[in-house]
N, CA, C and O of each residue as an XYZ file, in Angstrom:
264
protein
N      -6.861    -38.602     10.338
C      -7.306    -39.406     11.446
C      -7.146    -40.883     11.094
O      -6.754    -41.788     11.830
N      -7.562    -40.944      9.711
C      -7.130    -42.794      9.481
C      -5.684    -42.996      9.486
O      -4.981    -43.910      9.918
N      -5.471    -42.068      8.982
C      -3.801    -42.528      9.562
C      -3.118    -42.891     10.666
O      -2.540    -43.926     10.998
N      -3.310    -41.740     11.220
C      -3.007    -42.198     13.099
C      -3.395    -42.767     13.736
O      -2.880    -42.718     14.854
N      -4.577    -43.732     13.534
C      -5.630    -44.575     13.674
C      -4.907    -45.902     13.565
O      -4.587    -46.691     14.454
N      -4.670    -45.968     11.826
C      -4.351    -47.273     11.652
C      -5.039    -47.705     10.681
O      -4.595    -48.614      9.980
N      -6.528    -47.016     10.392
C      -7.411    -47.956      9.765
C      -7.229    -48.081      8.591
O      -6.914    -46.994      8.109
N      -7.284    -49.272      7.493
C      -6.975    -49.298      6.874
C      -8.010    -48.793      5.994
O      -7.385    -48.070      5.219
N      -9.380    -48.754      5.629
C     -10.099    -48.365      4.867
C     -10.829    -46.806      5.789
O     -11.309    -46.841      6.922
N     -10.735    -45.814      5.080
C     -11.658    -44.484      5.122
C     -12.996    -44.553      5.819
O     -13.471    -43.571      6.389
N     -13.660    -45.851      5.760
C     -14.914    -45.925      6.326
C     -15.106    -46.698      7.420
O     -16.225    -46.979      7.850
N     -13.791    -47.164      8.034
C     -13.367    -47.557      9.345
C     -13.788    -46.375     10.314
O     -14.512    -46.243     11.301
N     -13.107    -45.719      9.665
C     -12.602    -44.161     10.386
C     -14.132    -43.257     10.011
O     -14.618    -42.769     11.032
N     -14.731    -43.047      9.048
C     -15.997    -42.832      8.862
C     -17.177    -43.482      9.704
O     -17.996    -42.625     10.037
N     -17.458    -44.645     10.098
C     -18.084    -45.441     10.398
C     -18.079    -44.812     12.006
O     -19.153    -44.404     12.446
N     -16.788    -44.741     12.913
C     -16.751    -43.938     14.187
C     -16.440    -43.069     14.823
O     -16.573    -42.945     16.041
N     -15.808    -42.082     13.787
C     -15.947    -40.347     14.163
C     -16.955    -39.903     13.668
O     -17.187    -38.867     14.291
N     -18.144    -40.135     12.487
C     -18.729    -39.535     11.210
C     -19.884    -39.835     12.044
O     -20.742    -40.182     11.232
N     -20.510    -39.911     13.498
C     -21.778    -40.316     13.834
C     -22.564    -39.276     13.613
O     -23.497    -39.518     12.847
N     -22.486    -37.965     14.118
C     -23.482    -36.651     14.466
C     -24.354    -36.435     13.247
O     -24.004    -36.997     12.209
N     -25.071    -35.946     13.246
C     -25.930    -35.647     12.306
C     -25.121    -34.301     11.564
O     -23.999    -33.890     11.861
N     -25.981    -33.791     10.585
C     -25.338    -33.194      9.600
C     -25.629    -31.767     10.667
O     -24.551    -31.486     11.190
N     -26.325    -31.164     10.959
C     -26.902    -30.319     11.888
C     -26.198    -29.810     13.277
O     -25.986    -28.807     13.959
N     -26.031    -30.948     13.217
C     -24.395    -30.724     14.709
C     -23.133    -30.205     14.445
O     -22.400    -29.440     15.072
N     -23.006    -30.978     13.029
C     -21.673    -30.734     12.940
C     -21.852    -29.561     12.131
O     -20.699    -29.289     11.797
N     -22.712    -28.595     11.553
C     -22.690    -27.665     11.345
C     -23.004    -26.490     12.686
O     -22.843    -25.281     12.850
N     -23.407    -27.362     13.290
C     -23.466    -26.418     14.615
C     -22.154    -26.010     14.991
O     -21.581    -24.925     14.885
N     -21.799    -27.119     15.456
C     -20.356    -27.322     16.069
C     -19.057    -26.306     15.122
O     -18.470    -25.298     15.517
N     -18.947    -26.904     14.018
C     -18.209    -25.611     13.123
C     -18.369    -24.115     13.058
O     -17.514    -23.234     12.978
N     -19.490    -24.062     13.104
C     -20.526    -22.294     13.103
C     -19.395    -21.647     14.768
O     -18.801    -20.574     14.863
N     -19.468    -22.708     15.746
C     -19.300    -22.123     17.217
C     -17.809    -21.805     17.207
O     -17.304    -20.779     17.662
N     -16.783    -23.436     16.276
C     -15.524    -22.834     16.634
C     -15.637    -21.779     15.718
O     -15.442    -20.770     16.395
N     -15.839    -21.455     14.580
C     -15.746    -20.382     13.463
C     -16.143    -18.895     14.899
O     -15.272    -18.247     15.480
N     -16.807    -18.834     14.986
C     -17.212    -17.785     16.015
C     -16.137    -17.624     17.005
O     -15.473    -16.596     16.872
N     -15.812    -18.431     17.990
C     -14.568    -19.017     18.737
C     -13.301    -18.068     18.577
O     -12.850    -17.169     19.287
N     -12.844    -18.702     17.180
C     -11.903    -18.610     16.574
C     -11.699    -16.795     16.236
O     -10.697    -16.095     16.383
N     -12.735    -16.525     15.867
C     -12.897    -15.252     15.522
C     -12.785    -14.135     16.539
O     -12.274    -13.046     16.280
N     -13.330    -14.499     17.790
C     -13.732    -14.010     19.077
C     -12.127    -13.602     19.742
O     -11.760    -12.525     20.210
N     -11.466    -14.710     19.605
C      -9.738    -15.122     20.107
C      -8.816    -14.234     19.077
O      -7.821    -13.592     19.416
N      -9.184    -14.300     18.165
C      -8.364    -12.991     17.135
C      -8.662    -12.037     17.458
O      -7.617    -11.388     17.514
N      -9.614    -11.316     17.799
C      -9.558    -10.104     18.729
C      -9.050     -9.469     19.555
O      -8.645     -8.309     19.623
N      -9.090    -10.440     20.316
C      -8.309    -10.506     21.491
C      -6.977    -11.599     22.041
O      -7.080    -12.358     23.005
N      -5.620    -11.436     21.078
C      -4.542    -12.202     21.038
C      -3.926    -12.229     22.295
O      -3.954    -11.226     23.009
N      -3.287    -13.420     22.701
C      -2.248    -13.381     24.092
C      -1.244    -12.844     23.451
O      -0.980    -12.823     22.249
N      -0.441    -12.197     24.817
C       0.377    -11.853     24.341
C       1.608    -12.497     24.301
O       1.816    -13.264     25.240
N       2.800    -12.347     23.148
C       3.435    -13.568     22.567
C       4.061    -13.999     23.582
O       4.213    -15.196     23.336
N       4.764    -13.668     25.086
C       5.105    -13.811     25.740
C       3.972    -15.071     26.554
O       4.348    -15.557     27.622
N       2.938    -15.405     26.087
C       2.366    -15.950     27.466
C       1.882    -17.511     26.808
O       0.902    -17.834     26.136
N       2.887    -18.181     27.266
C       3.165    -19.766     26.950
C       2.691    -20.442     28.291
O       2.649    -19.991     29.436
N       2.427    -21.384     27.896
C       1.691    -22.342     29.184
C       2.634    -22.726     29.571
O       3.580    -22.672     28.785
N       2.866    -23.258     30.833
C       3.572    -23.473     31.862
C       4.515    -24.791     31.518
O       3.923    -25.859     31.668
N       5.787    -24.873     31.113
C       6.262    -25.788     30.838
C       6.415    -26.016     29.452
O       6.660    -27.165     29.084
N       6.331    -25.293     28.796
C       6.192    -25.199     27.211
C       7.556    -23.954     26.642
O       7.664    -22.748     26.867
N       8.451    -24.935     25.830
C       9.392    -23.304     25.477
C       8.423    -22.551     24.095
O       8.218    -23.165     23.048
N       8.006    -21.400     24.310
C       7.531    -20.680     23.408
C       8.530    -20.965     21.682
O       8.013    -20.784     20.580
N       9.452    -21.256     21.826
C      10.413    -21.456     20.297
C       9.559    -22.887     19.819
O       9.093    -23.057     18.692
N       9.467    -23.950     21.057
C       8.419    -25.506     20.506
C       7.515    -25.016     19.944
O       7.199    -25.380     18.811
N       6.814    -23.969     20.671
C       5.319    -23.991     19.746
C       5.378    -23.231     18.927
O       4.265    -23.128     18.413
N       6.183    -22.508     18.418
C       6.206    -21.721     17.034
C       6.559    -22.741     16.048
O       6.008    -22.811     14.949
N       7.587    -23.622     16.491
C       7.896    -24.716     15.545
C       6.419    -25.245     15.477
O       5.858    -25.223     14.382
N       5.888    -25.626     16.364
C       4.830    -26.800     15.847
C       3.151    -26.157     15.026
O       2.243    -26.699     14.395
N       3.460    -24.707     15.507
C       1.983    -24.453     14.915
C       2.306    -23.156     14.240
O       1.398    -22.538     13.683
N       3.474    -22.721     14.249
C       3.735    -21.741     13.107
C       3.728    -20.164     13.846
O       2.913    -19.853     14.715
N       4.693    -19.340     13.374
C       4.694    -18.341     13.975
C       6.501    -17.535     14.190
O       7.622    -18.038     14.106
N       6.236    -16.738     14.357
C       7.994    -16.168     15.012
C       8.423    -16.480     16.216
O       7.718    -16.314     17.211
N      10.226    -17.211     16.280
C      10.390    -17.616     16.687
C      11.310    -16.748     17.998
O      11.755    -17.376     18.959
C-alpha cells in the first residue's frame, strides 16, 4: 500500500489505513477467513466470468488455468 500510495515513510501509510482498533481488525479478518471458506465450498463455475472480462485476463492476473 505504501507503495502505490507514494508514501515515503511506512508510518505515512500506518498513520491512515492502521486506524481500527485491534478488535475490528480481528473481527474483520475472522469474517473474510469465514467468507473465504464459505466460497470454497461452493466454487463458480470456471466458465462464469463477469461480464466483459476474458476469463484467460483473470487467470493471468490471479492465477489459475488458462
Amino acid at each position: 500500500m505504501q507503495t502505490i500510495l507514494g508514501h515515503a515513510h511506512l508510518s505515512t501509510t500506518a498513520d491512515i489505513y492502521l486506524v481500527e482498533e485491534e478488535e475490528q481488525v480481528i473481527a474483520r479478518v475472522q469474517e473474510y477467513l469465514a467468507d473465504r471458506e464459505e466460497r470454497a465450498k461452493h466454487p463458480a463455475p470456471p466458465s462464469a466470468v463477469a461480464s466483459g472480462y476474458e476469463a484467460s485476463d483473470l487467470a493471468v492476473l490471479f492465477g489459475g488455468a488458462q
